[in-house]
C-alpha positions in Angstrom: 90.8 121.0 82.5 93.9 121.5 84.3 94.9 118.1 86.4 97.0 118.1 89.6 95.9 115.0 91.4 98.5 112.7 89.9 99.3 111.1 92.7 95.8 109.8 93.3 96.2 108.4 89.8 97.3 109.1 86.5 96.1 109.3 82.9 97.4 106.6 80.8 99.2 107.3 77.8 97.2 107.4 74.3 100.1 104.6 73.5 99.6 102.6 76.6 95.7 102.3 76.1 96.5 101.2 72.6 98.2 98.3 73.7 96.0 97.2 76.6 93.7 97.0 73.5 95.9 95.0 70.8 97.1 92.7 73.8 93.3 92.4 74.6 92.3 91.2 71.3 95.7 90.0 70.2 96.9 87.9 72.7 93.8 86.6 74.9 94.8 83.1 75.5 95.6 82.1 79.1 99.5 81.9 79.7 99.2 79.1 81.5 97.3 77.0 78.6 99.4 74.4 76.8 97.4 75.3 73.8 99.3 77.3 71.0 97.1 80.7 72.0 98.3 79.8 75.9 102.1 79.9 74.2 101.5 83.2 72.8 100.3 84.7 75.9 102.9 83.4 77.9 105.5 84.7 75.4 104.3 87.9 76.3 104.2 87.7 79.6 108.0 86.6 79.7 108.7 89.1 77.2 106.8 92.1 79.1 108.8 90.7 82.4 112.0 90.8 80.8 112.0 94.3 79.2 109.9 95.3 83.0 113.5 93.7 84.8 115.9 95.1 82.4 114.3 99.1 82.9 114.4 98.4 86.8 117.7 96.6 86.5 117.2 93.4 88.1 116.3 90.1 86.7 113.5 88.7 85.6 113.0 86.3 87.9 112.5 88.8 90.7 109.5 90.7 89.3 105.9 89.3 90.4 103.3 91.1 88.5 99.9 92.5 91.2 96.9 94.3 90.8 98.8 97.3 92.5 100.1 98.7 95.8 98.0 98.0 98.3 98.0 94.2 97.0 102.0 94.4 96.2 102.3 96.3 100.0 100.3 93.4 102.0 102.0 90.9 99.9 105.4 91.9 101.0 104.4 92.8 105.0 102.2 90.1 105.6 103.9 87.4 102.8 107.6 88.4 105.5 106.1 88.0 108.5 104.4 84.9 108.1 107.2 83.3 106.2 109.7 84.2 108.8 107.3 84.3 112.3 109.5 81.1 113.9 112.8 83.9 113.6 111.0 86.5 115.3 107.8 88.6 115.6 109.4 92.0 115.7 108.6 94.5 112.7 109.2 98.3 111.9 107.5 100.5 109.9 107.1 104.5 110.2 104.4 106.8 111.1 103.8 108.5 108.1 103.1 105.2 105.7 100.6 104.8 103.2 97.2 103.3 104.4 97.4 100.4 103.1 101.0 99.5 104.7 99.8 101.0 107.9 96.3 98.7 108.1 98.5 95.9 107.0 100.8 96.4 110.5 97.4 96.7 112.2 96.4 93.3 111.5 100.0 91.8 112.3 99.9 93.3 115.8 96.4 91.8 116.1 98.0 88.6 115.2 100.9 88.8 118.1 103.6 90.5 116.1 105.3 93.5 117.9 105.2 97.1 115.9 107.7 99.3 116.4 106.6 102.9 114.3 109.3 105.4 113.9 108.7 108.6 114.1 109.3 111.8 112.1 110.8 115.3 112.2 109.1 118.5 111.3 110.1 117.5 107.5 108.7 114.1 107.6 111.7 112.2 107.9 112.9 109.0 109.8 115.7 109.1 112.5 118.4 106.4 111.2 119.8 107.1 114.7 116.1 106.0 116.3 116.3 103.1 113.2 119.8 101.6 114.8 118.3 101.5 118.4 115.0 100.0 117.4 116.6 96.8 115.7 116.6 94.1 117.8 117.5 90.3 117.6 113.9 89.1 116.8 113.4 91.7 114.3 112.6 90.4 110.7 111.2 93.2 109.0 111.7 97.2 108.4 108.9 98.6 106.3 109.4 102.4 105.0 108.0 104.4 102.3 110.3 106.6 99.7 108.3 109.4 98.8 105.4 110.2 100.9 102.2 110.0 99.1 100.6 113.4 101.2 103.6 116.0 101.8 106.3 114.5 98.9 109.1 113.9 101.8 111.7 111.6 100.4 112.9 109.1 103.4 116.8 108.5 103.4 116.7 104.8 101.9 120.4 104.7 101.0 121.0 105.3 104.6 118.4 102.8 105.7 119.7 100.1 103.5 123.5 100.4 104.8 122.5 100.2 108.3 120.2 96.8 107.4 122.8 95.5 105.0 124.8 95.3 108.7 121.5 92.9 109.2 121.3 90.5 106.6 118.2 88.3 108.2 116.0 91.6 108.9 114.1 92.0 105.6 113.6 95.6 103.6 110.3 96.5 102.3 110.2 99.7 100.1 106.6 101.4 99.5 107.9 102.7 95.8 104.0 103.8 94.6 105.0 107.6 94.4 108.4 107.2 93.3 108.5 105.6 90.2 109.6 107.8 87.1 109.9 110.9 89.7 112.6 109.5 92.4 115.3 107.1 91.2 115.8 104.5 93.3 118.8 101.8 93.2 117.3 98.6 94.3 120.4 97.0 94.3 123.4 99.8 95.7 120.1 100.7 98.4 119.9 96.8 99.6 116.4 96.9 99.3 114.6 92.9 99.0 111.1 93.8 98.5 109.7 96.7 96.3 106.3 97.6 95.8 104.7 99.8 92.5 101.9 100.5 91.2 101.2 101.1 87.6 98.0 103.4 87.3 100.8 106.0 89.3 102.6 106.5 86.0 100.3 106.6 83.1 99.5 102.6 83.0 96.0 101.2 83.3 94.4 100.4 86.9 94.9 97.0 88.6 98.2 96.8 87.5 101.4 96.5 90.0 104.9 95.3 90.5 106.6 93.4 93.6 110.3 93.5 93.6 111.6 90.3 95.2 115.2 90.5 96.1 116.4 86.6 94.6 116.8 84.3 97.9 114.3 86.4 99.5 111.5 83.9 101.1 107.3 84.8 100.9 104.5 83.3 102.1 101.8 83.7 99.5 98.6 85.7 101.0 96.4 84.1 97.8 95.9 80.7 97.7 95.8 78.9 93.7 97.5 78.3 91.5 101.1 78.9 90.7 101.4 82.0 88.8 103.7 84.4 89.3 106.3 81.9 90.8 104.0 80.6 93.3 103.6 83.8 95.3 100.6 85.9 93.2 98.0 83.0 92.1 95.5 83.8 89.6 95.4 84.4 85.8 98.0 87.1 85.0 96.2 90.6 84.1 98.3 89.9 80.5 97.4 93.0 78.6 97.8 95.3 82.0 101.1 94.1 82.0 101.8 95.2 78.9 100.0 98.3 79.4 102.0 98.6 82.6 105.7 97.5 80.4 105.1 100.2 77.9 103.7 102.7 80.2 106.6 102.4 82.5 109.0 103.1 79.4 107.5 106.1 78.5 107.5 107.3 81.7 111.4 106.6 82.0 112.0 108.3 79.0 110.2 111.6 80.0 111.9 111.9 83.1 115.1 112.2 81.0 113.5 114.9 79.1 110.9 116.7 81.8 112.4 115.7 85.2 113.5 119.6 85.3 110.9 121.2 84.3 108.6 119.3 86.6 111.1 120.3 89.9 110.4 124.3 88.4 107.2 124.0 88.3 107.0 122.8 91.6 109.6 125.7 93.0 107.0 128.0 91.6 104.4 126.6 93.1 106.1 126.9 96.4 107.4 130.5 95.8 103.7 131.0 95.3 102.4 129.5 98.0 104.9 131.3 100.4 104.0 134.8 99.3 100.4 134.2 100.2 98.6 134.9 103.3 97.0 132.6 105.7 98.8 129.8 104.0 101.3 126.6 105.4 103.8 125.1 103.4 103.8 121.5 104.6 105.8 120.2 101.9 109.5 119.5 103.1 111.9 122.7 100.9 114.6 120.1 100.7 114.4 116.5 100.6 110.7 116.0 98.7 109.8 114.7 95.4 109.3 117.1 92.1 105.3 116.4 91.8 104.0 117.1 95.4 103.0 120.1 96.6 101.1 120.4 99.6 99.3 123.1 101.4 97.4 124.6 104.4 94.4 127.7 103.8 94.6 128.3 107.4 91.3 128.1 108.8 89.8 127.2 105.2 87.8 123.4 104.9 89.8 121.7 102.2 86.9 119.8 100.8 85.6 123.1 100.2 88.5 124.8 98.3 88.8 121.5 96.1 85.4 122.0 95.0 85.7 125.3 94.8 88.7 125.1 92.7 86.6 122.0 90.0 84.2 124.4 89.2 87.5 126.2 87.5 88.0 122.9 86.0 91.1 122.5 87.9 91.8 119.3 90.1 93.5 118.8 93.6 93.2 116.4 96.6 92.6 116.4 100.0 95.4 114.2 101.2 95.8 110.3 100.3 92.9 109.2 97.6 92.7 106.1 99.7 91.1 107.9 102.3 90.4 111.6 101.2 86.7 110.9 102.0 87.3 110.2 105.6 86.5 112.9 107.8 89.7 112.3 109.7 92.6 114.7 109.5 95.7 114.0 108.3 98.0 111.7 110.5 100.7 112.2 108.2 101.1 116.0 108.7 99.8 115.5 112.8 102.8 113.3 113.1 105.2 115.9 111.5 103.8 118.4 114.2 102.6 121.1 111.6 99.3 121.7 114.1 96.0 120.8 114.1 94.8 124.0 112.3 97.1 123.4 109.5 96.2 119.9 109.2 92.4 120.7 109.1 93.0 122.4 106.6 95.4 120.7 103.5 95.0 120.1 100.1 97.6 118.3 97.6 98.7 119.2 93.9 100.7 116.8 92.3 102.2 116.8 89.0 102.8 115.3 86.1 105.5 115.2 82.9 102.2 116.5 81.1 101.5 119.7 83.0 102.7 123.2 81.8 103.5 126.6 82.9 100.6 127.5 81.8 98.4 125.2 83.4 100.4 126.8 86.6 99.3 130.1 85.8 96.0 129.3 85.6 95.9 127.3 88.5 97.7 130.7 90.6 94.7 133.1 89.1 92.2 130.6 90.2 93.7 130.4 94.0 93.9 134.5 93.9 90.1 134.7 93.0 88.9 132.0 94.7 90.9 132.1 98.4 90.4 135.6 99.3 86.6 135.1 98.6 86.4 132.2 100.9 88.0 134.4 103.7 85.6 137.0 103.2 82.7 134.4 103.7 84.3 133.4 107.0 84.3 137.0 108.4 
């Protein structure tokens, strides 16, 4: 089986499954028990929170564990704007945002708050110019993802940070899901208060996440409770997730050290690839993208039908976003970077991981030059 829908979700390390299991058996108390098994659990959450904040380098005290984007995204959009409504009901986000940031903007116009949505060039990317003139005096959030979970595009956050830090009452949200052991990202020298990831995006266990919360930054919890998670994620911590999560994420930091260059060759040879063929789009941004995402257009080709195509060579692509590759819909992402609605009929994604090989790229070229040209034919 050759893999290359890692950004839909990844397979957890053999070492991050065997701790999900000892913490499972081991450490099953509730943390918040006064009981001596509740004290052991809650030693391990502090413990799994600490090592979490010292890899990301920021303190403990600003990491709330979630179930995961979307819950770590609607936390921080919706958690701002309620929290900080009486300042102003003015709120930015981009065109090209995950769905579950996008939906959550959705709801907030529906609720009175005015959306301003940036738009994109023809490599996905943000105007800070554009940024500068939408800010206004009742706006108290900007909302804008790092890598782009469809084409790879890397936004400028640096940029977008020193132009907010001029703004220190507008909050920063960053959508970090796809970045996370691929794209290093400063929270601190990029200004950034809020910070979502998710953990089943590098090799942890599902329904496991992380919310950066800048300290003095305010939330309104969107799940009433109890008062886990400093009051702003009620509900029995996901304990041996966590620690899935802590040592997944650890591993993961320590094979970007190692892989990060071989992951940004394979990808150049993907691209070279893709280039030299015929009837095909390169939508991925040349510069300016992430190491794991490459995607594509078979002019004229449905992509459902050259992923399944491709699985019954065991290998494994996507659409576009998981979230919604089973909507009919085409792409908004790549309509809004203005690569034509032929090209966006017709996209599929690979994405990477550390784990993937040259030879798994080899394979995956052989089965694109027996499969593609055979699907033209068909067409004629």
């Amino acid at each position: 089986m050759i893999y290359f829908d890692n950004s839909a979700t990844t397979k957890p390390y053999p070492d991050v499954l065997q701790t999900f299991v000892t913490a499972s058996q081991k450490y099953f108390g509730n943390p918040s028990s006064i009981h001596g098994l509740g004290s052991e659990a809650e030693r391990l959450l502090v413990s799994s929170r600490s090592v979490i904040a010292s890899m990301l380098r920021v303190s403990p005290s600003e990491i709330i564990f979630t179930s995961g984007g979307t819950e770590g995204n609607n936390l921080a959009i919706k958690g701002t704007a309620i929290r900080h409504r009486s300042r102003g009901r003015h709120v930015i986000t981009t065109v090209v945002e995950h769905a579950s940031v996008s939906e959550a903007f959705k709801q907030l116009e529906m609720l009175g708050f005015d959306v301003t949505y940036l738009q994109v060039d023809k490599q996905g990317l943000i105007s800070i110019e554009e940024l500068k003139q939408a800010l206004r005096d009742d706006t108290i959030l900007v909302s804008v993802i790092h890598v782009n979970n469809e084409t790879g595009a890397i936004q400028p956050i640096e940029e977008i940070g020193s132009v907010l830090k001029q703004h220190p009452k507008i909050i920063f949200h960053v959508d970090h899901v796809q970045g996370v052991g691929k794209v290093p990202l400063d929270f601190k020298q990029t200004y950034i208060d809020l910070c979502t990831m998710s953990g089943h995006k590098f090799h942890s266990v599902k329904g496991t996440g992380i919310l950066y919360v800048r300290q003095g930054i305010e939330l309104d919890a969107i799940l009433s409770g109890g008062q886990q998670e400093n009051y702003y994620r009620s509900g029995t911590e996901n304990l041996p997730g966590i620690a899935a999560m802590t040592k997944a994420l650890r591993l993961t930091l320590e094979k970007r050290e190692q892989h990060l260059y071989k992951l940004e060759r394979l990808k150049q040879e993907l691209l070279s690839f893709f280039t030299n063929l015929p009837n095909v789009q390169v939508n991925t941004p040349i510069k300016s993208s992430a190491p794991h995402i490459v995607n594509v257009s078979f002019l004229g080709l449905k992509p459902e039908v050259v992923v399944h195509e491709l699985e019954k060579h065991s290998v494994y692509v996507s659409t576009k976003s998981a979230c919604s590759s089973k909507a009919k819909e085409v792409s908004k992402v790549l309509l809004e970077m203005g690569v034509g609605q032929k090209a966006a009929e017709s996209a599929i994604r690979i994405s990477l991981s550390f784990e993937n090989t040259e030879e798994e790229v080899m394979r995956f070229k052989n089965a694109i030059n027996e499969i593609i040209p055979k699907l033209y034919e068909v067409m004629r």
